[in-house]
C-alpha positions as CSV (number, residue, x, y, z in Angstrom):
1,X,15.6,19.1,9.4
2,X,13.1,17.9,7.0
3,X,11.0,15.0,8.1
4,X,13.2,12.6,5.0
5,X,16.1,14.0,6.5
6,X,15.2,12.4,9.5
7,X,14.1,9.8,8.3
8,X,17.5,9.2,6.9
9,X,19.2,9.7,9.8
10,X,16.8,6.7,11.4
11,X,17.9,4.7,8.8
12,X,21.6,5.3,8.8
13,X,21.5,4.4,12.5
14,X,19.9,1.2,11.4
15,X,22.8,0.4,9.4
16,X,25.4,1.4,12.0
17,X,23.6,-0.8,14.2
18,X,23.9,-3.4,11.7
19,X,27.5,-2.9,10.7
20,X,26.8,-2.6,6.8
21,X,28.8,0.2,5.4
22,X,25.2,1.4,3.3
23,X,22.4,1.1,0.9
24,X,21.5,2.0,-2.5
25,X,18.4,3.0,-3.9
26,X,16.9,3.5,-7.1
27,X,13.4,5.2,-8.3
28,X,11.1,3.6,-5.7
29,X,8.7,4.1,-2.6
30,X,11.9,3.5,-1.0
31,X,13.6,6.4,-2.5
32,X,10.8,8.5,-1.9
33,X,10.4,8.1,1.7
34,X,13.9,8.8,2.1
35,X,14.3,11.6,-0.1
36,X,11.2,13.5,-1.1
37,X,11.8,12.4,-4.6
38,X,9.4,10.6,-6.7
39,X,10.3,9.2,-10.5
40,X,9.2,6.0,-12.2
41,X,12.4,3.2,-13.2
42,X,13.9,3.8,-16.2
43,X,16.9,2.5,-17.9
44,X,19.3,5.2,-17.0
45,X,21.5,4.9,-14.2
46,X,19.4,6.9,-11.3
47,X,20.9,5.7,-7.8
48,X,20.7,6.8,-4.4
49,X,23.7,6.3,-1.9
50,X,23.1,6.1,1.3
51,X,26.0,5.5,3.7
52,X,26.1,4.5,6.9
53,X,27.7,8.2,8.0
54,X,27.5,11.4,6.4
55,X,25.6,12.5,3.7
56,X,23.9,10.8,1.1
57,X,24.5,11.5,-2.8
58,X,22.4,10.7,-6.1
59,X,24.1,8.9,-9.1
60,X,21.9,10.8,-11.6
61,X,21.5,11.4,-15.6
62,X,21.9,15.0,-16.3
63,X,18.4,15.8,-17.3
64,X,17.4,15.2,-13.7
65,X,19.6,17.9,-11.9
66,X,16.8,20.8,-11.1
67,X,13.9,17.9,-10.9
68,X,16.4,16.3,-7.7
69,X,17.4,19.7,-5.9
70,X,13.7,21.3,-6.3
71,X,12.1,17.8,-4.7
72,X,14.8,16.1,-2.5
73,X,17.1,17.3,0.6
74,X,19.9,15.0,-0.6
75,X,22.3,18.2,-2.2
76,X,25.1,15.9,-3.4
77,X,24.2,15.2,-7.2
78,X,26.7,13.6,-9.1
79,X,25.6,14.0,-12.8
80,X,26.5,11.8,-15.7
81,X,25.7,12.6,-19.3
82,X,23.8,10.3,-22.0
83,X,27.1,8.6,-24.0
84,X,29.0,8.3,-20.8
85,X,29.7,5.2,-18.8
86,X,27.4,5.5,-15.7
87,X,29.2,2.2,-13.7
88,X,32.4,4.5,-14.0
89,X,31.0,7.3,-11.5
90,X,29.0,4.7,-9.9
91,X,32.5,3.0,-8.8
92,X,33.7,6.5,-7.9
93,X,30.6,7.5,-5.6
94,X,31.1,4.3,-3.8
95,X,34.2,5.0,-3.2
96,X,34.1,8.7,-2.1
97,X,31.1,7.7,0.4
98,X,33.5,4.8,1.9
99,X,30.9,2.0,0.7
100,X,32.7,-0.1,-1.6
101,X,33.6,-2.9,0.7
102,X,31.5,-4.3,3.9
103,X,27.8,-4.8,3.2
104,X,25.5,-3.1,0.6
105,X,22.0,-3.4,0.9
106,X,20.1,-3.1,-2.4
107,X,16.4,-2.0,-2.6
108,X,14.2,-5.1,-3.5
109,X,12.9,-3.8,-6.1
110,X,15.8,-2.9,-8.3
111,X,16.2,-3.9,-11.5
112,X,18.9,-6.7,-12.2
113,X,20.6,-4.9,-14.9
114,X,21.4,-2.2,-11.9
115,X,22.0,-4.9,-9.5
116,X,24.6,-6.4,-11.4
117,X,26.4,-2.9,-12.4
118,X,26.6,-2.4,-8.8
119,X,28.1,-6.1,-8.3
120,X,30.7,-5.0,-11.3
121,X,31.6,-1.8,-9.8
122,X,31.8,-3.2,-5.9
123,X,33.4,-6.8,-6.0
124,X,34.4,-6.7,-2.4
125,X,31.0,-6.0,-1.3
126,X,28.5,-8.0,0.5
127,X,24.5,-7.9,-0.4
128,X,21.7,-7.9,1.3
129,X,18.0,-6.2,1.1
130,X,17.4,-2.1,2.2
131,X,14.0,-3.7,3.5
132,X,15.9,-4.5,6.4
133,X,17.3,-1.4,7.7
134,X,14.3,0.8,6.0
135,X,11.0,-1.5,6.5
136,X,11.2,-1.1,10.3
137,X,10.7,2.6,9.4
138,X,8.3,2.7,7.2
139,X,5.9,-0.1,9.1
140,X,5.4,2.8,11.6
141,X,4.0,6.0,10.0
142,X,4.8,9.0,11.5
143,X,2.8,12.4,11.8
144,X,2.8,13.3,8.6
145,X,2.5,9.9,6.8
146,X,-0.7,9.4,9.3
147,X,-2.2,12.7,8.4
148,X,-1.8,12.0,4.4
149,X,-3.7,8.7,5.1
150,X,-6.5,10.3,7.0
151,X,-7.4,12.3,4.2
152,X,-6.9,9.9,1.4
153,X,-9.1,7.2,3.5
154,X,-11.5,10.8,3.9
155,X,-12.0,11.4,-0.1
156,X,-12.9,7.6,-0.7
157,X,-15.2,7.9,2.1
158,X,-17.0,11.2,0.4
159,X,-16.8,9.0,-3.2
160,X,-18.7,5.8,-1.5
161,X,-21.2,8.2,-0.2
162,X,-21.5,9.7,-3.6
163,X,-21.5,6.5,-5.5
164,X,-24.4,5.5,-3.0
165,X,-26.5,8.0,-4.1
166,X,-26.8,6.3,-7.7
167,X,-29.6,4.0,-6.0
168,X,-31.7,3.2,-9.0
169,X,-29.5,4.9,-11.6
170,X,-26.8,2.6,-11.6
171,X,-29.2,-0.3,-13.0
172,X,-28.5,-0.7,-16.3
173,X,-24.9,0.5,-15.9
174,X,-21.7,-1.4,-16.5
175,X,-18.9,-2.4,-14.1
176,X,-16.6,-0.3,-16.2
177,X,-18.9,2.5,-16.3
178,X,-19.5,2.2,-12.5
179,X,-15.8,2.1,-11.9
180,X,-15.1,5.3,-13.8
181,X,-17.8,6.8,-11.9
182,X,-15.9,5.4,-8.7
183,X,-12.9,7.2,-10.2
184,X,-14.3,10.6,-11.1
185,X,-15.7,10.7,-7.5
186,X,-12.5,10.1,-6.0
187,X,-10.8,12.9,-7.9
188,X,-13.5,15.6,-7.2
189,X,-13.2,14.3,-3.6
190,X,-9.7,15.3,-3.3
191,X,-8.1,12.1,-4.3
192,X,-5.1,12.2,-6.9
193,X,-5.4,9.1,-9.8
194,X,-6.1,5.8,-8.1
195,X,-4.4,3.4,-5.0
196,X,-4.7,0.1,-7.3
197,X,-7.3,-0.9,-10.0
198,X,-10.8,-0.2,-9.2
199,X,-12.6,-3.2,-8.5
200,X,-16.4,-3.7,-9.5
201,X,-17.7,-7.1,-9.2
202,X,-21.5,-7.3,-9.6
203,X,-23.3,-10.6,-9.0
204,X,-21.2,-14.0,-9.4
205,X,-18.1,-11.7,-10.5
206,X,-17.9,-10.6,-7.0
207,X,-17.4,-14.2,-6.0
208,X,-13.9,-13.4,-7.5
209,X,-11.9,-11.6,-5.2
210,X,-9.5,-9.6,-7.7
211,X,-12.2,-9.5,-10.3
212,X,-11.2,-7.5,-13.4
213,X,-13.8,-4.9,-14.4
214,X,-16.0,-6.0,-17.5
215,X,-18.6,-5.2,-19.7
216,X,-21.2,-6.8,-17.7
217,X,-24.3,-4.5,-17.1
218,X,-25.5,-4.5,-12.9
219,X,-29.0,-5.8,-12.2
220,X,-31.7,-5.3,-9.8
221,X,-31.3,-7.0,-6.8
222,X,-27.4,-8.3,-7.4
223,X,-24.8,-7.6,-4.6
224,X,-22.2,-5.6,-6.0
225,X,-18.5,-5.3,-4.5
226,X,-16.9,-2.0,-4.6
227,X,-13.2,-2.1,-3.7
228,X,-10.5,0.9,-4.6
229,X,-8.9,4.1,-3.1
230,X,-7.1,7.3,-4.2
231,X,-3.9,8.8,-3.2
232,X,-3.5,11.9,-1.4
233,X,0.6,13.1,-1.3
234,X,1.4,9.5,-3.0
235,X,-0.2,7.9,0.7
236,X,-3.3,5.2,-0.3
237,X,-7.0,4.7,1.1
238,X,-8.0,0.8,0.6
239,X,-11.9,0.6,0.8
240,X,-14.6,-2.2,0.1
241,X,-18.4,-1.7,0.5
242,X,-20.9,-4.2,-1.1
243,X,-24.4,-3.1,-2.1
244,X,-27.2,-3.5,-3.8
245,X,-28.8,-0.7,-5.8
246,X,-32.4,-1.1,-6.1
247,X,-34.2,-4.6,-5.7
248,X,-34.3,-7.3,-3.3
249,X,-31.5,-9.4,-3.3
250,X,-30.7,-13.4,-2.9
251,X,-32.3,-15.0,-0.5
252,X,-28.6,-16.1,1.7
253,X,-27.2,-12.2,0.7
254,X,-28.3,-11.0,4.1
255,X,-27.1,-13.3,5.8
256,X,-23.8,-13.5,4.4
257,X,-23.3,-9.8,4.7
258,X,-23.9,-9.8,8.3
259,X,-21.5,-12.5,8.7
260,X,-18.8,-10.2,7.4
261,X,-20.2,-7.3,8.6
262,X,-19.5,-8.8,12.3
263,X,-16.3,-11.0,11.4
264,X,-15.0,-7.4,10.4
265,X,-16.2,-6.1,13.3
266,X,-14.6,-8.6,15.7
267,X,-11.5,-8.6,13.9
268,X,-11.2,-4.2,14.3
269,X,-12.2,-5.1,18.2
270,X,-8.7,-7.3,18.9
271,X,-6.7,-5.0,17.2
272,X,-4.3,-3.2,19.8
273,X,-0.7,-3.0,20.8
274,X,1.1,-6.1,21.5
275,X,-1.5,-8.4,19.7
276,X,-0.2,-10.6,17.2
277,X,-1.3,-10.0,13.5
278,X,-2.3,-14.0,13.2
279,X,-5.0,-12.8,16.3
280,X,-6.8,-10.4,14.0
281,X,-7.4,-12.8,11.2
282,X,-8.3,-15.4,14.1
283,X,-11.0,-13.2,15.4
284,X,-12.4,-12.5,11.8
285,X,-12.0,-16.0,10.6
286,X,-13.8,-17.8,13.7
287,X,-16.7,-15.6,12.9
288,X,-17.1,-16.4,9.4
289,X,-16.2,-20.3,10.0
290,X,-19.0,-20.5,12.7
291,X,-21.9,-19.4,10.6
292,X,-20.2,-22.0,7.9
293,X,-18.4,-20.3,5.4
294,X,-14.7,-21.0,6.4
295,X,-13.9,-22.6,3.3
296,X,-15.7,-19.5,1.3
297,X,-13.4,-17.1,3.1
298,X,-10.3,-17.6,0.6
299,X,-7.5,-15.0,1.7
300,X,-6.2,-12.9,4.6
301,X,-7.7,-10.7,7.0
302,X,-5.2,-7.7,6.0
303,X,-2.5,-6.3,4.6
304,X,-0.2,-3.5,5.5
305,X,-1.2,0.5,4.0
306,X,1.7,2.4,3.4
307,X,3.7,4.0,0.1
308,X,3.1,0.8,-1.0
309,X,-0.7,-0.4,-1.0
310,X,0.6,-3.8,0.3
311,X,3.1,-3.9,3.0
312,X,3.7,-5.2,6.4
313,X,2.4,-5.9,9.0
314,X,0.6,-8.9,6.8
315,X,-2.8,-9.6,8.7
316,X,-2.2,-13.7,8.5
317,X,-2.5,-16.9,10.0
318,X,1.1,-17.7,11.0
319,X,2.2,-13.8,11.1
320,X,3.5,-13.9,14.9
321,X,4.5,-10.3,14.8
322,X,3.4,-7.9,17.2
323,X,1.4,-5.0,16.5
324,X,2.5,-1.4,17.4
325,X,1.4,2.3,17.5
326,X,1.8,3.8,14.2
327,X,0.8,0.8,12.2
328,X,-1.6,1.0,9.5
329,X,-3.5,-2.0,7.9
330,X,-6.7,-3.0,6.0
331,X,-9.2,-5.1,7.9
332,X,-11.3,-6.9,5.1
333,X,-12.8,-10.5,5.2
334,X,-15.2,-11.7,2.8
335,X,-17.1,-14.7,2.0
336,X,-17.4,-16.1,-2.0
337,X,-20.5,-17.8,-3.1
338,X,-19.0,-19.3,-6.7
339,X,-21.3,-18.4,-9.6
340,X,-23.9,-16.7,-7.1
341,X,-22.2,-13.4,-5.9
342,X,-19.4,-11.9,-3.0
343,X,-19.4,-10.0,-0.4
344,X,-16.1,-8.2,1.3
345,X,-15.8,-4.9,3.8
346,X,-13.0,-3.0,4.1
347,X,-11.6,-0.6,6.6
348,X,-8.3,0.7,7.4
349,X,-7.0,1.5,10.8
350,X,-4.3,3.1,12.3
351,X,-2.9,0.8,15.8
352,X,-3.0,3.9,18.6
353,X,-1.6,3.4,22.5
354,X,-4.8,1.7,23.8
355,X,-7.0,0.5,20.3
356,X,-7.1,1.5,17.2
357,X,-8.5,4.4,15.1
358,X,-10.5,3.4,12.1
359,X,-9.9,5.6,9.0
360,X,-13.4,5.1,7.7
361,X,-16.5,5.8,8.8
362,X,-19.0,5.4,6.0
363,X,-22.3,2.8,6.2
364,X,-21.2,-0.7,6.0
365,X,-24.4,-1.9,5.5
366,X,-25.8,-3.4,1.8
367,X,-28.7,-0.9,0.8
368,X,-27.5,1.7,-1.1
């Protein structure tokens, strides 16, 4: 059995245990963890049934038949052809697989022209959302999930080293040009394409969290926050260093970055099973609030690494949930200065038996 075979099979217990006669898929992280098979929406018809016994089946167009047998376990393909009406084998499908009454639950992220189709083909059905059958899956990573991560999180490690090693060379350069050197370090490091947009804010841009690369050329002395990650078998790395290339920086930078430096720290030293996500961010935030920048510290502590680069377990105030092995989550306050400059570290870090493990291991200080 294939690891999404039995992954499957978890998630078809899950919707025993719920009494919902399925769920249906479409292209999707959802889809993928489930199947093996990985395609972007379109607007044909490309479904995956899921029941809450037997085998699943794929609603697909024909151009897709050898792509779904070479990359999924799922063997029952039922093939529709470009001038035929997909919603007519859609209605059949459901009814071969015994889901066209009791509850359906829909992936979250499915388009509404395929929701409705689905509503049109099933009227006696009841909705909900997959998320709750397949989310308690995928907020633990198994073996092979874990493993991906690890090396994804290892190849952004090797690209921060590299990027390091600019020191005085990257004076002069642009965030754009920094962040394709970011990129190009991340691929030669083993990485595939990027996590999420590369983030380079140099000076006051990285008082913007979310900052958008510019044009904007990096000076002596200015703090610089580096934020992005690759993928490695479609699993993320999520990092954030902030430097300084050559020079001496603001007068406050230091002490700013060691804020950080130990809210991050305290916030990695709560984390362990049983503790509530709302503790990590506690331990972070009371840091950063006692040296006097709470109101400069302007978003979570975390957010959940998975398929998805944000996904539970949310690192919040107000997120009660306990935390459990197998979890995996970025740790990453910051502090904003408006119009003077940022600074924001990130790790990730898998929750083990006793702790945690923390995927990266590169200097967290500010010289490059």
């Amino acid at each position: 059995m294939t690891v999404f075979e039995e992954r499957t099979r978890r998630c078809q217990a899950l919707l025993r245990d719920r009494d919902a006669a399925g769920a249906v898929l479409f292209p999707s992280p959802n889809c993928y963890y489930l199947t093996g098979f990985q395609e972007t929406p379109s607007e044909r018809h490309l479904l995956l049934f899921v029941p809450a016994d037997g085998n699943p089946a794929f609603v697909a167009p024909e151009m897709y038949d050898e792509q779904l047998r070479e990359a999924s376990w799922v063997s029952d393909v039922r093939l529709w052809a470009d001038g035929d009406d997909p919603v007519e084998l859609v209605r059949e499908v459901g009814s071969d697989l015994g889901v066209a009454s009791g509850e359906l639950l829909l992936d979250p992220t499915m388009w509404a022209q395929f929701t409705q189709d689905l509503r049109d083909a099933f009227p006696d059905a009841g909705w909900g959302l997959a998320d709750e059958v397949i989310g308690p899956l995928r907020v633990r990573k198994d073996d092979t999930e874990l493993a991906a991560l690890r090396r994804a999180a290892d190849a952004a490690d090797a690209a921060v080293r590299d990027v390091r090693a600019l020191g005085e060379d990257a004076i002069g350069m642009t965030e754009t040009e920094l962040a394709d050197h970011v990129e190009d370090r991340l691929e030669a490091n083993g990485g595939t394409g990027t996590s999420f947009e590369t983030i380079v804010g140099s000076g006051p841009n990285g008082a913007k969290p979310h900052h958008h690369r510019t044009d904007r050329e990096i000076q002596r002395g200015e703090p610089v926050v580096l934020d992005f990650g690759t993928r490695v078998d479609e699993y993320p790395s999520d990092q954030t260093r902030t430097v300084v290339f050559a020079g001496d920086p603001p007068e406050e930078y230091e002490a700013v970055h060691e804020t950080v430096r130990e809210a991050q720290q305290a916030a990695v030293d709560t984390v362990e099973p049983g503790v509530a996500a709302e503790d990590v961010d506690a331990a972070a935030r009371d840091v950063i609030e006692r040296a006097g920048y709470g109101e400069q510290f302007t978003h979570r502590t975390g957010h959940g690494v998975g398929l998805d680069v944000h996904e539970e377990p949310y690192v919040v105030e107000g997120n009660e949930r306990e935390l459990e092995p197998g979890m995996v989550f970025s740790v990453e306050p910051g502090v904003y200065l408006s119009g003077e400059f940022g600074v924001r570290i990130e790790d990730l870090v898998i929750v083990t038996e006793d702790g945690c493990e923390r995927l990266n291991d590169t200097d967290r200080g500010w010289q490059a």
